[in-house]
N, C-alpha and C positions, 0 to 999 in steps of 0.2 A: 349373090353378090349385088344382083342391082336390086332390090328388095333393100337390103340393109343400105346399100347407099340413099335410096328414095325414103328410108325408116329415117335415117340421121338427116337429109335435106327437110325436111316435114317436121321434126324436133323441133331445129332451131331456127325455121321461121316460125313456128310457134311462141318460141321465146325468147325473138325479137318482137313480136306485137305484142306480145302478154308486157313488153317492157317498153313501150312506146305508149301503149295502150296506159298504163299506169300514168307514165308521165303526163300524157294526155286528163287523167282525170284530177292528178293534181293541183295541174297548170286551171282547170276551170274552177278550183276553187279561191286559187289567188287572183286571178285577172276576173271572177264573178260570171262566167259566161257557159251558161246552161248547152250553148249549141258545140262547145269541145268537148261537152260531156256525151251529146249524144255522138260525135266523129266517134269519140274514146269507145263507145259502146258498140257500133260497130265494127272497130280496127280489134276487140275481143273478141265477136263472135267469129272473125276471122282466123285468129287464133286458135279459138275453140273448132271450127273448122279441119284447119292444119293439123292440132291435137289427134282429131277423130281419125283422120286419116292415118299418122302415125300410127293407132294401136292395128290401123287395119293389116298396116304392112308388118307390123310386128307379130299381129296372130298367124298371118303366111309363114313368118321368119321362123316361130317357134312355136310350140304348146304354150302360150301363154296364161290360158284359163286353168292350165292346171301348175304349171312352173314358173310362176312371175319374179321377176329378177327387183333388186334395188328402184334401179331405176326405172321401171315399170310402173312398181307402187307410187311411186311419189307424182310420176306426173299422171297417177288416175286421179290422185288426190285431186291436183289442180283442176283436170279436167271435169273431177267431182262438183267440183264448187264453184264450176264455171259454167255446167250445166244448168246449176241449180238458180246462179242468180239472173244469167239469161232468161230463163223460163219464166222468172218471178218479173219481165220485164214486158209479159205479157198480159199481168196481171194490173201492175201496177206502172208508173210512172216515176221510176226513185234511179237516173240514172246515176246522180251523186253518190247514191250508196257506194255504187263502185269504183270512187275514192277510198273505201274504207276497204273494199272485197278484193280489188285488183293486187294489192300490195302482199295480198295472203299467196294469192295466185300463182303471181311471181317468184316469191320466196319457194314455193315447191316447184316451180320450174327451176331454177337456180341449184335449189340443193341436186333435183333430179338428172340435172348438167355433170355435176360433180359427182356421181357416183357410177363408178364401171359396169358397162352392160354386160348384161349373160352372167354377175355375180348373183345365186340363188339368195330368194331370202328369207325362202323356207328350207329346211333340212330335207331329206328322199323321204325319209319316214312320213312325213306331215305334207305334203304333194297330195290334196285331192280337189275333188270339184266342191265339196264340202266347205272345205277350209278358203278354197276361192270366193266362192258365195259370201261365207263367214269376213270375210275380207271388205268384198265388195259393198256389202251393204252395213257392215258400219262404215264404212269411209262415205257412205253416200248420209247416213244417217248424221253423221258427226259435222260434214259439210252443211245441211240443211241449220244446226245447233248453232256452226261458226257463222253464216248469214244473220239467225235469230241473233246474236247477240253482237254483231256489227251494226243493222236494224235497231237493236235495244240502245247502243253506246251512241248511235244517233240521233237517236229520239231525248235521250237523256242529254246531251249538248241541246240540241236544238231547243228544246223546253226552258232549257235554261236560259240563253239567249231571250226566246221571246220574252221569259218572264221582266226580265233587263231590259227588256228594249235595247239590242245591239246588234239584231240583224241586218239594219239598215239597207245597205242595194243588193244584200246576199235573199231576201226575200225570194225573188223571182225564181232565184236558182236550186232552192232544195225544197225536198217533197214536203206533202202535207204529212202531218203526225199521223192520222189515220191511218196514209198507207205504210208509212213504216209499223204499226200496230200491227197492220192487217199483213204483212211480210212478218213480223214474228209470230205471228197466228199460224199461219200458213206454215211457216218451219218447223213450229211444232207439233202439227195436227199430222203433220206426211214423216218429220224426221224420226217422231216417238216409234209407230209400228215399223218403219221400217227397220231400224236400228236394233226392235225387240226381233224381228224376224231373222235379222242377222246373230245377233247371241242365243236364239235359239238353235242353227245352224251352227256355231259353235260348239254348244252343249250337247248337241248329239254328235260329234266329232268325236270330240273329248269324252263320251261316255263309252264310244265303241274302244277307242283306240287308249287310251290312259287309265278307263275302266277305275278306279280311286285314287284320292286326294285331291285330283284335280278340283275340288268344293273351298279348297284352304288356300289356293291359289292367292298371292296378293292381288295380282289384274286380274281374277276372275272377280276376287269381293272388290275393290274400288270398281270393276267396271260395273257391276250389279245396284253401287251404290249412286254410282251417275243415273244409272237408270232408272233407279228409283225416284230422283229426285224432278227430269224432269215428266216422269208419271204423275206426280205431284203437279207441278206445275201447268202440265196438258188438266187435268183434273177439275186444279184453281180454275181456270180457263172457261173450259166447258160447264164446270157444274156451281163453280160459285159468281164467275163474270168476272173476274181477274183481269185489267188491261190499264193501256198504257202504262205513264210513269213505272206503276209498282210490277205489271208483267218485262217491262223493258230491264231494271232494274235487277232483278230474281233471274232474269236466263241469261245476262251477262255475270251473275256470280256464279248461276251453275255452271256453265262454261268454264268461268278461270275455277273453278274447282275439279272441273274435268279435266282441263289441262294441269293443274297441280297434282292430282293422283294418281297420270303416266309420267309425270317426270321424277314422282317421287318413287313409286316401284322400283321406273329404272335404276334408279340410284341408290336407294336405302333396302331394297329385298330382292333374294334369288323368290324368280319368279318361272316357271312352265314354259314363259312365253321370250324369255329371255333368246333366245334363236335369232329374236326380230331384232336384226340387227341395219336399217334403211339408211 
């Protein structure tokens, strides 16, 4: 009992600052002031903090590694992408990005709100450490993708602007194009293997346990198809020198096409994976 009450106080301080913390980054884009952007960045890692803490009490509470409920998933998601762009904040100097990142953040904390704990969201049959893995690290892979092309839709505004001359006192306040380059370089040099390492952890699920068909699967080919695409693009990258504009450009469309071919599954084909219902 007090496990689960300490799991639900840690929830929703988390998102309370995940939703302060937003505010926070958008306010420094209208009033032009780089130093609420960095408050904003630190009232998230605090956040991210509280997050961590929640899954701890939650692995006490249940199996979670192998029985992740609803709301489980959704706020690893956040917690995914908040790892991700913190991290990247070691690297680089883009706290504005998280004007663009924060908003994502909160929306899975949000939806994560709204959905009833201890609802499974995998069936008894499909419960393994396998299919947790399988989980984890695309969500982690897919996270790093959704960064690359928040980075890219910045870079591409921001270009724009300069080319205009209309950045006027916004200057001071947003990073330099390189390092949002060098943030979607980075997304994709770490998000590609991990996310292949995760569908290969799939495929060998799916080969013990479903044994055939699972090849004709719709989410199995659109997710093979994303995967291919940014193969390609890691590729451009490393082997032809693919950057800026035309790399920011390309991993923002492979994105909105990766998000196009989970919501088209969902909706237009019986699919394997149809179970996942978040």
């Amino acid at each position: 009992m007090i496990f689960s009450n300490l799991e639900c106080m840690t929830f929703n301080m988390a998102l309370i600052l995940c939703a302060v913390s937003t505010t926070g980054y958008l306010l420094s884009l209208l009033v032009k002031r780089v130093r609420l952007a960095r408050i904003s960045t630190w009232i998230l890692a605090a956040a991210f903090g509280f997050l961590t803490i929640n899954f701890l009490f939650v692995m006490m509470n249940s199996s979670w590694l192998v029985n992740l409920d609803s709301r489980d998933f959704l706020s690893f998601c956040a917690w995914a992408v908040c790892a991700v762009y913190l991290a990247l904040q070691f690297k680089t100097k883009t706290r504005v990005l998280g004007a663009f990142i924060s908003p994502l953040i909160l929306l899975f904390m949000i939806a994560a709100a709204g959905e009833e704990a201890g609802r499974d969201l995998r069936p008894q049959n499909l419960q393994s450490w396998l299919t947790a893995l399988h989980l984890f690290l695309t969500i982690f892979g897919e996270a790093l993708f959704a960064i690359a092309s928040c980075a890219g839709l910045m870079f591409i505004m921001q270009n724009r602007l300069l080319k205009n001359k209309k950045l006027g006192g916004m200057i001071r306040l947003l990073p330099s194009l390189n390092d949002l380059d060098r943030i979607n370089h980075l997304c994709l040099l770490w998000g590609f293997p991990i996310l292949s390492v995760g569908i290969i952890a799939g495929v060998i699920f799916a080969e013990i346990r479903w044994e055939t068909g699972w090849l004709a699967d719709p989410k199995i080919i659109w997710t093979f198809a994303g995967w291919m695409i940014y193969g390609f693009l890691l590729h451009q990258r490393l082997a032809i020198g693919w950057k800026g504009y035309r790399m920011a450009l390309f991993s923002g469309i492979a994105f909105v096409l990766l998000l196009l071919s989970y919501g088209g599954v969902k909706i237009c084909f019986s699919t394997l994976h149809s179970f996942f219902q978040p």
